[in-house]
N, C-alpha and C positions, 0 to 999 in steps of 0.2 A: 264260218270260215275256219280253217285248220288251222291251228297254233303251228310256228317255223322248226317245232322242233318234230311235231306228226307227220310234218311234209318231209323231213329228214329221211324219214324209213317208205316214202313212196319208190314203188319199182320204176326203175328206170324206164324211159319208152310206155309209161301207162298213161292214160289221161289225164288231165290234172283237175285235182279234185271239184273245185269250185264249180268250172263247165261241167263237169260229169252231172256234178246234182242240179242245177242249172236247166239243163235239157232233161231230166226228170229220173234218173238213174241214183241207185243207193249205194255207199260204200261202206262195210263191215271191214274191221280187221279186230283178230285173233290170232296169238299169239305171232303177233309180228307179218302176218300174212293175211295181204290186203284181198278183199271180191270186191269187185265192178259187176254191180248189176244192174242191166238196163229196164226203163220203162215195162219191160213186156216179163220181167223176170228171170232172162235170161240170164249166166250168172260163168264169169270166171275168175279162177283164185289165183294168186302171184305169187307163188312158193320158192321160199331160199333153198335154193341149189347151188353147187360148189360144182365151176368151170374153169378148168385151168389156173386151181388153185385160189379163186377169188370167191368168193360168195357173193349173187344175185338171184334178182326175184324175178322166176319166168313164169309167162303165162302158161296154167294147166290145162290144156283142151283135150284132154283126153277123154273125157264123157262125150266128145262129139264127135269122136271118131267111129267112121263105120264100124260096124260090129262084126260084118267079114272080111275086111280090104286091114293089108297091114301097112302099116307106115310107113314111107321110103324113107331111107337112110343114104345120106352122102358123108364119104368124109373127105371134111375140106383140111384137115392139119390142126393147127391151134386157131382157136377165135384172138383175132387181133386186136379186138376190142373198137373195132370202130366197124359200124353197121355198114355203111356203104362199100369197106373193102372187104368184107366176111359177106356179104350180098354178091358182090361180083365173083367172088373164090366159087359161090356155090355155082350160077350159073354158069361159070366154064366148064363144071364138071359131066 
């Protein structure tokens, strides 16, 4: 079990620890930046990024991005910090 002060620096929105390893998944962190990998090896890292002045830890998928297709970009304004109305802002767009 994770001591309350290693769950302190879990990314927000990431799975919580305990289940992860639980259902058969490994979790590494270095230097401050957690990987969730699951059963099969598959593997993503939670990297601090600074969004509208705040520091958080987003998931990196960019290794699984098509290797021809570029990324769509919306811009929704400022993230208002709460998931379900930065979800709806996108989809209006």
């Amino acid at each position: 079990m994770a001591s309350k002060e290693l769950l302190q620096t879990k990314p927000i929105y990431s799975r919580v620890p305990n289940k992860w390893i639980e259902e058969g998944g490994k979790i590494e962190i270095l230097d401050n930046n957690w990987t969730y990998i699951n059963k099969d090896g598959i593997s993503v890292t939670y990297e601090l990024k600074n969004i509208n002045g705040k520091d958080v830890k987003l998931p990196n998928f960019s290794r699984y991005l098509h290797p021809d297709k570029k990324m769509a970009e919306v811009d929704i304004g400022v993230f208002s910090g709460n998931r379900d109305k930065d979800t709806k802002k996108f989809l209006e767009q």
